[in-house]
C-alpha beads as a LAMMPS data file, in Angstrom:
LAMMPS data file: protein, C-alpha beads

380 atoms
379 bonds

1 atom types
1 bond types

-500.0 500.0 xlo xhi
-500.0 500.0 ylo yhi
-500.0 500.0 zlo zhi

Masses

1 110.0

Atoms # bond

1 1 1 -70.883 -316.341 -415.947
2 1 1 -69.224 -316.207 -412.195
3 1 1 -70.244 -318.226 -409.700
4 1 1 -71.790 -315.457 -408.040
5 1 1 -74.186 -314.587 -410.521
6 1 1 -74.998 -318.517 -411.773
7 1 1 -76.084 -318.738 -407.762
8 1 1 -78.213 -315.380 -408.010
9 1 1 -80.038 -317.108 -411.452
10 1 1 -80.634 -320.332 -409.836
11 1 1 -81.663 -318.749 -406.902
12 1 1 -84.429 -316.663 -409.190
13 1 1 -85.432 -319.522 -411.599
14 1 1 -85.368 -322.478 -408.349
15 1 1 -87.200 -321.131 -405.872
16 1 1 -90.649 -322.997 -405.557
17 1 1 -93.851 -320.793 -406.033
18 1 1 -92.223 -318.138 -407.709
19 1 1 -92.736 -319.114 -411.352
20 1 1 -91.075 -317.993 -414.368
21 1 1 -93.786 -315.050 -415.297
22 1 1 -92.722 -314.079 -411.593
23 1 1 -89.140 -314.166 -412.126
24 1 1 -89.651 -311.772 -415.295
25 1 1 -91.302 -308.949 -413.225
26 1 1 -88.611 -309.100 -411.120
27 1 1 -86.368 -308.759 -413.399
28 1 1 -88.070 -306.327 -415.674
29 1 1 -88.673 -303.820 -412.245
30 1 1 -84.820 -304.195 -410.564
31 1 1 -82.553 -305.558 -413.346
32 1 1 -79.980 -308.458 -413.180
33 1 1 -80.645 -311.163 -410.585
34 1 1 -77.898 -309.806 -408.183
35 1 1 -79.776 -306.242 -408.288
36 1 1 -83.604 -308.176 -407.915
37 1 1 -81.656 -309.889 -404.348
38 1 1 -80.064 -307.116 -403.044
39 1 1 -83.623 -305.200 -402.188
40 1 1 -85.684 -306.079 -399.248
41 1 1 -88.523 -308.361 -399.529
42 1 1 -90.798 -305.631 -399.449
43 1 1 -89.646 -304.294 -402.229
44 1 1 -90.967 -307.240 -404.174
45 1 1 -94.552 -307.085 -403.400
46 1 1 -94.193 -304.578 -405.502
47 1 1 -94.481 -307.053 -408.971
48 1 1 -95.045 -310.243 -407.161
49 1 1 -97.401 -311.788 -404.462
50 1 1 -96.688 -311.796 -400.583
51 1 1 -96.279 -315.673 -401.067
52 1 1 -94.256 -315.504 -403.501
53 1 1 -91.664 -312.803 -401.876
54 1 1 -91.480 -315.434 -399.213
55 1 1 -90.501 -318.125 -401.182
56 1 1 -87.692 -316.090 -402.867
57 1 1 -86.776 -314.640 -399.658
58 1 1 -86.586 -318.885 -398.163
59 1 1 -84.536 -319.706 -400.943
60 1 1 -80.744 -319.487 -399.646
61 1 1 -78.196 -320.864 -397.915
62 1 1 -77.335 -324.640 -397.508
63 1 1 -80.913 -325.721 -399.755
64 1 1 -79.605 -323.374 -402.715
65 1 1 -75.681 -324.619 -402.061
66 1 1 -75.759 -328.162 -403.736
67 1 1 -76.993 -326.924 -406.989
68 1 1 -75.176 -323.865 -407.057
69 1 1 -71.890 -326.400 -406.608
70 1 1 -73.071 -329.182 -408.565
71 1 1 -74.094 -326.615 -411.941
72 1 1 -71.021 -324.942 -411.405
73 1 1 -69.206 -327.949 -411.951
74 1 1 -71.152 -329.442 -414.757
75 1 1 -70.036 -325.970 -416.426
76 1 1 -66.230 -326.501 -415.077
77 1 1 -65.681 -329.921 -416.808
78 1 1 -63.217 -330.768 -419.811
79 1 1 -67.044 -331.183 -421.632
80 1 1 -67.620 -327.172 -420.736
81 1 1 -66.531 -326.421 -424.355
82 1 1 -69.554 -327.448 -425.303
83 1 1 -72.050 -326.631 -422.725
84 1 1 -73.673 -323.190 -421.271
85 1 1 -76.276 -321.503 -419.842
86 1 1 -77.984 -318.627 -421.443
87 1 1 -80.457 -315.911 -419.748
88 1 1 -82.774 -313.913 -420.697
89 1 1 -80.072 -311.467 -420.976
90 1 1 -77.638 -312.864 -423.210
91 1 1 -77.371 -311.358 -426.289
92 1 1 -76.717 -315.477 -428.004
93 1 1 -80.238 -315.772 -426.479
94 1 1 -82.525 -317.224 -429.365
95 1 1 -84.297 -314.203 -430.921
96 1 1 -87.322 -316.623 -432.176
97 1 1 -87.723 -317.655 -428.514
98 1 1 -88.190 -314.242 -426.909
99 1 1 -90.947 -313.515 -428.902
100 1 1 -93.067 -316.023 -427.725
101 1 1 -95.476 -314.805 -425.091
102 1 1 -93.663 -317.712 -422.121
103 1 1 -89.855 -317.835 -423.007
104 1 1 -87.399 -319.793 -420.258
105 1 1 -85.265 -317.605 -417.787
106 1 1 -82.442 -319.584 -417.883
107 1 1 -81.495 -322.469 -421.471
108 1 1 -79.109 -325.328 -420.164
109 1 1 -77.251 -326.601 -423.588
110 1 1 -75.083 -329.091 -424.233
111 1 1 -73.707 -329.762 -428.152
112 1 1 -71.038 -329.640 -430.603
113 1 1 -68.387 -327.808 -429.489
114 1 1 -68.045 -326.219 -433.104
115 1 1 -71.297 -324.888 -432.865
116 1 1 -70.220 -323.238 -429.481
117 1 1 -67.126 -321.900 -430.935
118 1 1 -68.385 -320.009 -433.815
119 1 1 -71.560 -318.843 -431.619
120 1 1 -74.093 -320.601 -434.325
121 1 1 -76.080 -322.360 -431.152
122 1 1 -79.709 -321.669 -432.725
123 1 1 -80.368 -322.202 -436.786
124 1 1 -81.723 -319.113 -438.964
125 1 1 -84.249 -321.998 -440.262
126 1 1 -85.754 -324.542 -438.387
127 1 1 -88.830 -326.918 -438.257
128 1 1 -90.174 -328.960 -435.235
129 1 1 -91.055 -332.459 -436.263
130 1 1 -93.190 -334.300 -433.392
131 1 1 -95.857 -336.864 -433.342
132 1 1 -96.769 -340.552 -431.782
133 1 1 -94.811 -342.219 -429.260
134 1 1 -95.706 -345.620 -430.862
135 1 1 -96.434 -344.759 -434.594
136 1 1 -97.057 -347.213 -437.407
137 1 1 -93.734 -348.413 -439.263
138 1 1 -95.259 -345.844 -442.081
139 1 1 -95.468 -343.165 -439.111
140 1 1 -91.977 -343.993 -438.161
141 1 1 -90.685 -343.971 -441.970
142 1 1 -92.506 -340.753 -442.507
143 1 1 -90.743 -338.995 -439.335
144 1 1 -87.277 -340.231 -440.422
145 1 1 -87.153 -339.437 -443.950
146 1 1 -89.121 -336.072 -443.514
147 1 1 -86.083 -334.938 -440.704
148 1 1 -83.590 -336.211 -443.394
149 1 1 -85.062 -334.336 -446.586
150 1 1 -85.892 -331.152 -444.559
151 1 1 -82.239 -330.977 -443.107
152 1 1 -81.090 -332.059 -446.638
153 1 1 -82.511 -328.765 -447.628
154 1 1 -80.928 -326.612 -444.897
155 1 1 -83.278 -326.816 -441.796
156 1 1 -82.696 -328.323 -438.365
157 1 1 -84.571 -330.377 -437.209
158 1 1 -86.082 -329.572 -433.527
159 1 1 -88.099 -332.372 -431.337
160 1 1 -87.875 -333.602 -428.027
161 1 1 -85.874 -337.044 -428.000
162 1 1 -88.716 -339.258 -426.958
163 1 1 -89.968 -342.427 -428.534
164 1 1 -91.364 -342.903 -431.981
165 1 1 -91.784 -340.122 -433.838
166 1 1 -89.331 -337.520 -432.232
167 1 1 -86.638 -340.592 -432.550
168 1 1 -87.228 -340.968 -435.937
169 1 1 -86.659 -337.304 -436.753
170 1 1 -83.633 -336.517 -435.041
171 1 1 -82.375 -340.136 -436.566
172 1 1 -83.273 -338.474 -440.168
173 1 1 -81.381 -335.812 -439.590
174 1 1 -78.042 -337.466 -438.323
175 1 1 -77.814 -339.081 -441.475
176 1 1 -77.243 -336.297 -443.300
177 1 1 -73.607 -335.117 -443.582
178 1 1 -73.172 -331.400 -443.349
179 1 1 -70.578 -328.561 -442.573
180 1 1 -71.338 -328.481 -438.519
181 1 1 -72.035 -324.393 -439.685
182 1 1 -75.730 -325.455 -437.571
183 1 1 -76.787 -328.052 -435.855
184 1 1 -78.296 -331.358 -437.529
185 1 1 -80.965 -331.238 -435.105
186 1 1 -81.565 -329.371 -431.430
187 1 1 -83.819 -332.189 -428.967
188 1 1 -85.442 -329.992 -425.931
189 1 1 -85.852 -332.276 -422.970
190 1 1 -87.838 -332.025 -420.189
191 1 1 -85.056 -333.054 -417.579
192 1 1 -82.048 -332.392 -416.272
193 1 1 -79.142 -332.069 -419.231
194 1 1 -77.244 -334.313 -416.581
195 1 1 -79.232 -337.583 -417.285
196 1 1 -81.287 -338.630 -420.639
197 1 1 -85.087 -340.218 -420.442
198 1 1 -85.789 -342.362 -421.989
199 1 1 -82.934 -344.392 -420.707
200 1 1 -82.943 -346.290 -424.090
201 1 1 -82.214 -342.888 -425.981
202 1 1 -78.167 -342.137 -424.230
203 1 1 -77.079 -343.549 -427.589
204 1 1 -79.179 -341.117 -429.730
205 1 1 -78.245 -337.779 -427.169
206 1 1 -74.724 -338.664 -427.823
207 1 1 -75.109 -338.636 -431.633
208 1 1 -76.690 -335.529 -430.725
209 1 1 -73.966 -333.813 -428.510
210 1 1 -71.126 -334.306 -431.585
211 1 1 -73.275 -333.174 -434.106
212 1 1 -76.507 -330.843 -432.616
213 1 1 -77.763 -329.417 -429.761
214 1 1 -79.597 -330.803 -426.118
215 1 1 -81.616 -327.951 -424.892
216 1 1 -83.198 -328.240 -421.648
217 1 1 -85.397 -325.390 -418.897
218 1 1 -84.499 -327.633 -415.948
219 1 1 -81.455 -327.640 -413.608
220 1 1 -79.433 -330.452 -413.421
221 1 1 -81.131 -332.999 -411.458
222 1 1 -84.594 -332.591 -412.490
223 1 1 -85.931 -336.096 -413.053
224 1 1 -88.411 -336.819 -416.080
225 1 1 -91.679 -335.749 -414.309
226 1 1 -95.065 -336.222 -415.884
227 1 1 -95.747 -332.363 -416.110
228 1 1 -92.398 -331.213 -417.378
229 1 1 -92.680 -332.884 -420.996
230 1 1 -96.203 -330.649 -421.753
231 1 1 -94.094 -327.552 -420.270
232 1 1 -90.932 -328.151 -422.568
233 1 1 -92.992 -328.128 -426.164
234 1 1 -93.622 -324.595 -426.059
235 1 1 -89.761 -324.648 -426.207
236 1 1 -89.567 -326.783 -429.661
237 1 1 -92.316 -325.240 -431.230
238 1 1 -90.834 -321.781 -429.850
239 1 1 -87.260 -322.316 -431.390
240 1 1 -88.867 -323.293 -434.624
241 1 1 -90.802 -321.809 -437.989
242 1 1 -93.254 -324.445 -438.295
243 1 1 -93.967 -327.632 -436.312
244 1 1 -94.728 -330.880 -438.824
245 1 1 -97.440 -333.679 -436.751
246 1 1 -96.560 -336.792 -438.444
247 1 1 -98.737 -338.952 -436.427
248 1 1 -100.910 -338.308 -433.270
249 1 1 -104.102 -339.396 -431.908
250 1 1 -106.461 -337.311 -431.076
251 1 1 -105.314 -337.207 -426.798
252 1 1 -101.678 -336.752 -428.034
253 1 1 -99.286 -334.152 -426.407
254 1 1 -98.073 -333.213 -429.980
255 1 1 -101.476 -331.505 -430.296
256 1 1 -100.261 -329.394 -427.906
257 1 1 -96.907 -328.342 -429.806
258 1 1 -99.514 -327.997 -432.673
259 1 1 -101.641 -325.314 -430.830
260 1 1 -98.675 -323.849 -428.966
261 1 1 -97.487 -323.345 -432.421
262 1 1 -100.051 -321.804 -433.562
263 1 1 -100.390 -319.272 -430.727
264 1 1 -96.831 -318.107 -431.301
265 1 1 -97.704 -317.240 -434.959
266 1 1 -95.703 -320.283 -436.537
267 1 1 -96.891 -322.368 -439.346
268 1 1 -98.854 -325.902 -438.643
269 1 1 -98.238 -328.773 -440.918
270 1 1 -99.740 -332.345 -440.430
271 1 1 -99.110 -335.656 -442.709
272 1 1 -102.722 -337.269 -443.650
273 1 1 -103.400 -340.859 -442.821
274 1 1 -105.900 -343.629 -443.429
275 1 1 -109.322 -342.449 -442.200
276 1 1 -109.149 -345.809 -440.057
277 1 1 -105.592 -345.696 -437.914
278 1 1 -106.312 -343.867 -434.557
279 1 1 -102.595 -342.279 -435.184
280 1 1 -103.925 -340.640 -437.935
281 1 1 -106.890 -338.678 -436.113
282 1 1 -105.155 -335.590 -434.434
283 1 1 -103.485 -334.976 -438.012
284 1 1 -107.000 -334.800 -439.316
285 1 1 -108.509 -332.889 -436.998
286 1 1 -105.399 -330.209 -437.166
287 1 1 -106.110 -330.244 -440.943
288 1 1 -109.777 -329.329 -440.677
289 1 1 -108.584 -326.363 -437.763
290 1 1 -106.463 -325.081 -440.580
291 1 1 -103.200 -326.666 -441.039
292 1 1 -101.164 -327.259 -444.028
293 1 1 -101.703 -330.901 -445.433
294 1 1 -97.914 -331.689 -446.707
295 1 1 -97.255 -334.685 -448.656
296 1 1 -93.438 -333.572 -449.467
297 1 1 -90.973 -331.910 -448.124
298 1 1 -91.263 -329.526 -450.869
299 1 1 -94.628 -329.130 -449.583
300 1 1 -93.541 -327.208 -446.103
301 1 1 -90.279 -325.268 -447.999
302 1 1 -92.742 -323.674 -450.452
303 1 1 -95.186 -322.463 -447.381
304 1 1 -92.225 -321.439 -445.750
305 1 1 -91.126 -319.194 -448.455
306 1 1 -87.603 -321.025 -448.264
307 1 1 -87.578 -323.062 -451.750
308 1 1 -85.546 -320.595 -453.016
309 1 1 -83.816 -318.961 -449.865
310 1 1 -81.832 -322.061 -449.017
311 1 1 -78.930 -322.975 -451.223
312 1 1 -79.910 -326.850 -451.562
313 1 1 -83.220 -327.912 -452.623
314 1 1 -85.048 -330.606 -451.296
315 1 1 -85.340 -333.950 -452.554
316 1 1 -87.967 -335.564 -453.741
317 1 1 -90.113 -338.101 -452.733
318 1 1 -87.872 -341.474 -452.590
319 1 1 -89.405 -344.075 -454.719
320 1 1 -91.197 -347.460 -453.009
321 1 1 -88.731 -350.025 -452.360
322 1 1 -90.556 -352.334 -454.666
323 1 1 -92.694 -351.822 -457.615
324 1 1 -96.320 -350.856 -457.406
325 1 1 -96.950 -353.756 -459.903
326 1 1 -96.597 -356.391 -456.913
327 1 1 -100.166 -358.080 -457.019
328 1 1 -100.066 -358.364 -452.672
329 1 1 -99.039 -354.557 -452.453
330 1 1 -101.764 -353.434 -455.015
331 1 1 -104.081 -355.582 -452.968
332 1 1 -103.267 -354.374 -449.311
333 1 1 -103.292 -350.876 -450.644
334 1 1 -102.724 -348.249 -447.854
335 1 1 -104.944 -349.235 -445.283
336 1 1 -104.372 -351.909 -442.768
337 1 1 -105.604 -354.863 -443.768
338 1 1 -106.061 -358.980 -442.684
339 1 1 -105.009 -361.636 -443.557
340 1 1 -108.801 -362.948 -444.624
341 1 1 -108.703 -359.611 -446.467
342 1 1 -105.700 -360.182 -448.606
343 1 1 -107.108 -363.635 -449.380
344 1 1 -109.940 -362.469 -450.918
345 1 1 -108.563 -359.392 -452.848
346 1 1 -105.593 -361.948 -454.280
347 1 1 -106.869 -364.970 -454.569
348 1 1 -103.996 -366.621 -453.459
349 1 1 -103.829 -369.487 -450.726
350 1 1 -103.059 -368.910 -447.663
351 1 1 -99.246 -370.249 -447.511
352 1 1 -98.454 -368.418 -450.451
353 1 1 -100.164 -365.306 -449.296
354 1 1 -98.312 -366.001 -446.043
355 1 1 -94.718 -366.483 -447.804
356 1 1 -95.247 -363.064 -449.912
357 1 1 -96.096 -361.412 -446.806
358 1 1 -93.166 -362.360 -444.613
359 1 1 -90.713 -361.499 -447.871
360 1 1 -92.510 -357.938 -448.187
361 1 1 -91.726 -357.550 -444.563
362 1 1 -88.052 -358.252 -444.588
363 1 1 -87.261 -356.129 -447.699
364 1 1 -89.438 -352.818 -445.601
365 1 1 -92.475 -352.980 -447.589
366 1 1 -95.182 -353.862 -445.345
367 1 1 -95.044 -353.871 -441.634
368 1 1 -96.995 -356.170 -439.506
369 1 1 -99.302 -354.426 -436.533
370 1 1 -100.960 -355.404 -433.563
371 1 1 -104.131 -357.232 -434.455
372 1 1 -102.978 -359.735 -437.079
373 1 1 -103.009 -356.434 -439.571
374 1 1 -100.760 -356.093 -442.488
375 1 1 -99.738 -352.594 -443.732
376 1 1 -97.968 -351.227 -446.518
377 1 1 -94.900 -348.979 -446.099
378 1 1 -94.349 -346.292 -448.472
379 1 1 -91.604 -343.583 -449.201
380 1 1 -92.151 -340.171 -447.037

Bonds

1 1 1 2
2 1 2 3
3 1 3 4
4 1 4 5
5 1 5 6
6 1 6 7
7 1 7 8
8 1 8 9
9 1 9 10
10 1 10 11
11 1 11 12
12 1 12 13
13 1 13 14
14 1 14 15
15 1 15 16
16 1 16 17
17 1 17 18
18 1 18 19
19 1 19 20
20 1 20 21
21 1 21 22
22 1 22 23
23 1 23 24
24 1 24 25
25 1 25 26
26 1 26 27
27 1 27 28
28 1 28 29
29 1 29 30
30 1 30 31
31 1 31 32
32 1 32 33
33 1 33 34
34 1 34 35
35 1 35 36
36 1 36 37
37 1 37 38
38 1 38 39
39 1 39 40
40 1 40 41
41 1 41 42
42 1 42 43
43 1 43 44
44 1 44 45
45 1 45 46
46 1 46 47
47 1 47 48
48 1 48 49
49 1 49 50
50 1 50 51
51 1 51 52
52 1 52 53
53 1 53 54
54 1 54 55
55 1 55 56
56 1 56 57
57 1 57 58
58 1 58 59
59 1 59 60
60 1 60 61
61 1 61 62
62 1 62 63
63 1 63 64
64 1 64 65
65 1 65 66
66 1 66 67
67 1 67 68
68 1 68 69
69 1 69 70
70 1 70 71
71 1 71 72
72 1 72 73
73 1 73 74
74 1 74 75
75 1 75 76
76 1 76 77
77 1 77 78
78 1 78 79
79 1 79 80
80 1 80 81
81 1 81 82
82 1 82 83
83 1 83 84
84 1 84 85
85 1 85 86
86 1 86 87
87 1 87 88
88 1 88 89
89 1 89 90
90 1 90 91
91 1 91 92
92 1 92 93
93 1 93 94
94 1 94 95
95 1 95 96
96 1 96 97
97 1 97 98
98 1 98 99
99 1 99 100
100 1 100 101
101 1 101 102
102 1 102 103
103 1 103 104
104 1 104 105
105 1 105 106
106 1 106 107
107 1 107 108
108 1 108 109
109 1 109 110
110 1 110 111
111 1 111 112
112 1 112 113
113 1 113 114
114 1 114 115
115 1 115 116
116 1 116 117
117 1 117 118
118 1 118 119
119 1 119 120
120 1 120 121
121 1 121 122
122 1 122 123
123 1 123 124
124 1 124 125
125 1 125 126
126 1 126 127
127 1 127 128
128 1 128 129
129 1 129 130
130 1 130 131
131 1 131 132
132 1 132 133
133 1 133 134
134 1 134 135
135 1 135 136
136 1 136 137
137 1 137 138
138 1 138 139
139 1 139 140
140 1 140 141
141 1 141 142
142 1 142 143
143 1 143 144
144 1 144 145
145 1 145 146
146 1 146 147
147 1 147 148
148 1 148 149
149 1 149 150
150 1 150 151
151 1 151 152
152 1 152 153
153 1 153 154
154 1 154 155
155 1 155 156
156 1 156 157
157 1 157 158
158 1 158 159
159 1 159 160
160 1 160 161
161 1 161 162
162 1 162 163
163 1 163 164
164 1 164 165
165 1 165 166
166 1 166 167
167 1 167 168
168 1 168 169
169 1 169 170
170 1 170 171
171 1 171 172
172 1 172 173
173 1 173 174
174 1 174 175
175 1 175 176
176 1 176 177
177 1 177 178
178 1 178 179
179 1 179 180
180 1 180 181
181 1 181 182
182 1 182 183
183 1 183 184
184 1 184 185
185 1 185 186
186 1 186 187
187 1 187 188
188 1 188 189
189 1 189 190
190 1 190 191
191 1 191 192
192 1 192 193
193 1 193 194
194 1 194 195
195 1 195 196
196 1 196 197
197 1 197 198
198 1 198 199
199 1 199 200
200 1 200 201
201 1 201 202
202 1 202 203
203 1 203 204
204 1 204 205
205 1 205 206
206 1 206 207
207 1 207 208
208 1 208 209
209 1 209 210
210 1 210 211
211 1 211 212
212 1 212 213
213 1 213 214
214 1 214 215
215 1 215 216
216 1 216 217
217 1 217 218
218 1 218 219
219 1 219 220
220 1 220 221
221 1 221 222
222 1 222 223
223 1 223 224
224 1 224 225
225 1 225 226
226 1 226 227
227 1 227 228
228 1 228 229
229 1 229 230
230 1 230 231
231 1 231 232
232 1 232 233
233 1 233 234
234 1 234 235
235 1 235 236
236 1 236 237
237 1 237 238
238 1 238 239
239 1 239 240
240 1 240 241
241 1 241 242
242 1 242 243
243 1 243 244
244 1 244 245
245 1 245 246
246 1 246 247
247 1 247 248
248 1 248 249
249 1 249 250
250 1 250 251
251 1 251 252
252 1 252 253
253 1 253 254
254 1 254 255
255 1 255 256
256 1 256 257
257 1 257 258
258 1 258 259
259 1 259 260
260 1 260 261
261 1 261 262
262 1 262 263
263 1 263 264
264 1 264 265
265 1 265 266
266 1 266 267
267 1 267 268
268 1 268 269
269 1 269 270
270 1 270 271
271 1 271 272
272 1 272 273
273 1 273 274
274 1 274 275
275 1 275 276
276 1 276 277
277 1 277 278
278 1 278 279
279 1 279 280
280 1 280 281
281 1 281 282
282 1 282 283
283 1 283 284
284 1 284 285
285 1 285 286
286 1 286 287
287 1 287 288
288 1 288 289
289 1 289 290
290 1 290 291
291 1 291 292
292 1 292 293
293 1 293 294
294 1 294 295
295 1 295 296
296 1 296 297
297 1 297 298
298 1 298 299
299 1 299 300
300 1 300 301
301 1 301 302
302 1 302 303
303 1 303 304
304 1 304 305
305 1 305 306
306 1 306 307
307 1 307 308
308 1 308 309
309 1 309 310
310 1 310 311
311 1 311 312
312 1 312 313
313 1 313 314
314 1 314 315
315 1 315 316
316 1 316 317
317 1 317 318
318 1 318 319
319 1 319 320
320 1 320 321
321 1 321 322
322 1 322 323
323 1 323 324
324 1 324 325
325 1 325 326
326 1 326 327
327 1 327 328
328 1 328 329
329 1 329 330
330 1 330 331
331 1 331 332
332 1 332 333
333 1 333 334
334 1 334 335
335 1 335 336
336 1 336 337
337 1 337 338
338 1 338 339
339 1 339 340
340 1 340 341
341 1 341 342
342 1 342 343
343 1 343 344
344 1 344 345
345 1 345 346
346 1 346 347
347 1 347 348
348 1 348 349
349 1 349 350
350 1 350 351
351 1 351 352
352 1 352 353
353 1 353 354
354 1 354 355
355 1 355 356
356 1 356 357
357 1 357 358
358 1 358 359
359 1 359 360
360 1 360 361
361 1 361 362
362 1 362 363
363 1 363 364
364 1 364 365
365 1 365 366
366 1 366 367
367 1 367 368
368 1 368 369
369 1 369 370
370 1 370 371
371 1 371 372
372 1 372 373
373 1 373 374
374 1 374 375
375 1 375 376
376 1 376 377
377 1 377 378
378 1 378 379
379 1 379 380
């Protein structure tokens, strides 16, 4: 891309009012951006509003010049091996994306610069994994080794790099060794690919630059605001075959990526969870709307027809870290439970209770919560 052109596309995709559904008329009715800008403004009102052929028409000069300078550069670097930005018209444009019914103009990506150099930016097979910002330690486990089996089998993993659940699944993934042929796992942000939110994530984006792919709408710059992060999960579930909720309440955004899912005509999977944990209720309620319950891995491969279509199989199930004949952990069960509880199911006293509680913890098979609640962790 030459200068000249990336300032035409920012132009197009920057200029406030217009909108993207805007920017696609225009492009549809004159071509390329450079063709849309050389017509008069009255040529626009053609596809677009009054207003909005103003705002285009506003949107030059010294305001545009920063960003045109400061993307240009970001593309310039030693990094630009591994880092573009692909329109609607380029051909390495992800197919799956374009059918949805809202795709991006412009796809700022940063990654593995193998994955640039043999043009394999966007997987054949992919599955969104999102859920809870603060999940249970099960919700957590769940997220982690779900990413980890599914890209054991083949897939990448797609979320969006915030807390919790998303965290967990692009962690999963990383831990799985591959041959770079796709990325581990793609994380779509909802700012700028010059900074990372949350702040407490650069760590994570960097595993994710050697060994996947940052995907971002935004120009460099945008800060994480509230409305962007909604916006950006038609992106993940749009880049993916299926989205898997591993935990959500029922006011969670990953709802959203659930329904967004389902309008573009891609499989719904939710994890079931104790009829008691608020985390648990937007799983619940996407399982009575019609998703698929999965308990395994196995469980989304099979729905996804790709059991037998991808060269490594799944594994299963890992087994519990300690044996199901532990008296406390046959006692405490799935469901959260109290201390009181656990006294009366055990019959124990309270400072042994206490001491078999506090080793469970450290070896990862129960997990205190808020509330004085014990809860057992099990394998995904």
């Amino acid at each position: 891309m030459q200068r000249e052109e990336l300032a035409a596309w920012l132009r197009l995709t920057t200029a406030r009012g217009l909108g993207l559904r805007a920017v696609r008329r225009l492009l549809a009715r004159f071509g390329l951006p450079q063709e849309v800008l050389a017509h008069a403004m009255y040529d626009w009102v053609d596809c677009i509003s009054a207003a909005q052929a103003q705002a285009l028409q506003a949107h030059s000069g010294d305001a545009l010049q920063p960003l045109v300078e400061r993307t240009w550069q970001w593309l310039q670097t030693q990094a630009a091996a591994s880092r573009a930005i692909l329109t609607l018209a380029d051909p390495a444009y992800p197919r799956q994306l374009l059918e949805t019914e809202d795709p991006p103009v412009l796809l700022y990506l940063e990654g593995a610069a193998p994955l640039f150099d043999a043009g394999h930016l966007f997987p054949e097979h992919s599955i969104a994994i999102v859920g809870s910002r603060n999940p249970s330690a099960q919700g957590a486990l769940n997220a982690r080794q779900f990413g980890q089996a599914l890209r054991e089998a083949g897939l990448s993993i797609v979320s969006g790099l915030a807390r919790g659940v998303d965290a967990a699944a692009h962690e999963g993934a990383l831990t799985v060794l591959a041959d770079g042929a796709t990325p581990a796992t793609l994380a779509v942000v909802g700012t700028g690919l010059d900074q990372v939110y949350p702040r407490a994530h650069e760590a994570l984006a960097a595993r994710i630059r050697e060994r996947g792919l940052l995907v971002s709408e935004y120009p460099l710059g945008t800060p994480p605001l509230a409305g962007n992060f909604p916006r950006r999960n038609r992106i993940i579930s749009g880049l993916s075959q299926g989205t898997l909720v591993v935990e959500a309440a029922l006011a969670s955004g990953s709802l959203i990526t659930a329904r967004l899912a389902s309008e573009q005509g891609r499989e719904v999977f939710a994890i079931p969870g104790s009829i008691h944990a608020p985390q648990s209720r937007g799983c619940h309620a996407l399982i009575r709307q019609g998703a698929k319950l999965v308990e395994t891995a196995q469980d989304i491969l099979e729905e996804l027809q790709l059991a037998a279509a991808l060269t490594r199989a799944a594994p299963s199930a890992p087994a519990l870290a300690r044996g199901t004949d532990d008296a406390v952990l046959q006692a405490l069960g799935f469901d959260p439970a109290s201390l009181d509880t656990l006294l009366a199911r055990t019959g124990l006293d309270t400072a042994a209770l206490q001491v078999r509680l506090l080793e469970l913890e450290l070896d990862g098979s129960v997990a205190r919560l808020p509330g004085g609640l014990f809860q057992r962790v099990a394998g995904a």
